[in-house]
N, C-alpha and C positions, 0 to 999 in steps of 0.2 A: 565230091562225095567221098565220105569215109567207105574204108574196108575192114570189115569184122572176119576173123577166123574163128569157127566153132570148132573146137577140138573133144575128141570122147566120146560122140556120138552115136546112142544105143544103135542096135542095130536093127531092131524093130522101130525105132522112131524115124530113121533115118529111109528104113523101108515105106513105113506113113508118108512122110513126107514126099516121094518120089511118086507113090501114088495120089496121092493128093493135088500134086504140082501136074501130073497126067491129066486130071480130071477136070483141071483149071485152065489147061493148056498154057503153062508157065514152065520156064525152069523151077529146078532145085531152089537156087538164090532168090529167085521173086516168089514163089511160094512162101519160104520163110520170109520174107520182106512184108509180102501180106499177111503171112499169119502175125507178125511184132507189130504192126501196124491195127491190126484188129481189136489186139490184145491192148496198146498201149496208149491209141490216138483216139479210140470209142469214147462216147461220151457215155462218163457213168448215170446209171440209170438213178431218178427222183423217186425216191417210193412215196410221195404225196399223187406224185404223177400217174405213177402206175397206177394206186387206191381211186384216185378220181376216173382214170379209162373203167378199171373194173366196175366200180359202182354208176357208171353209164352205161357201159354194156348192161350192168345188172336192169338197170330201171327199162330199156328196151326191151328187155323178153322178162314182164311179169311174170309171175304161175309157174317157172320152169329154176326147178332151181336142181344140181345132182349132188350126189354124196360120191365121197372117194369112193365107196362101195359099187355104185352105179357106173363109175369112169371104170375103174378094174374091171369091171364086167364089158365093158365095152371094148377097152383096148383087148381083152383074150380073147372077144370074141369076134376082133379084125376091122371094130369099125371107127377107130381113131387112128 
């Protein structure tokens, strides 16, 4: 296995990371292993794919459709 040395590292991100890697119960090193890993090995997303989820979900809940207007109102008002 390779070894990477990251040098310069803000110190707010570095703070992230250790919380992060807390929350994961990981170290430092496999935190970022998983976050490059996230970032690099995901399989990027088909926007035919997604168009077709959406527009099936859509056909499942006729009659109901919201406007941005409706979501803002929801999210301010704690229910999303």
């Amino acid at each position: 296995m390779a070894t990477l040395t990251i040098k310069n590292v803000p110190r707010d991100l570095h703070k992230r990371l250790k919380e992060s890697a807390e929350q994961h119960h990981r170290s430092v090193n496999g935190e970022v292993i998983a976050c490059l890993e996230r970032m690099l090995i995901s399989t990027p997303l088909d926007p035919e794919e997604v168009l077709r989820r959406a527009r099936a979900s859509r056909e499942r809940t006729p009659g109901i459709f919201l406007t941005d207007e409706d979501l803002r109102k929801m999210k301010n008002e704690g229910r999303l």
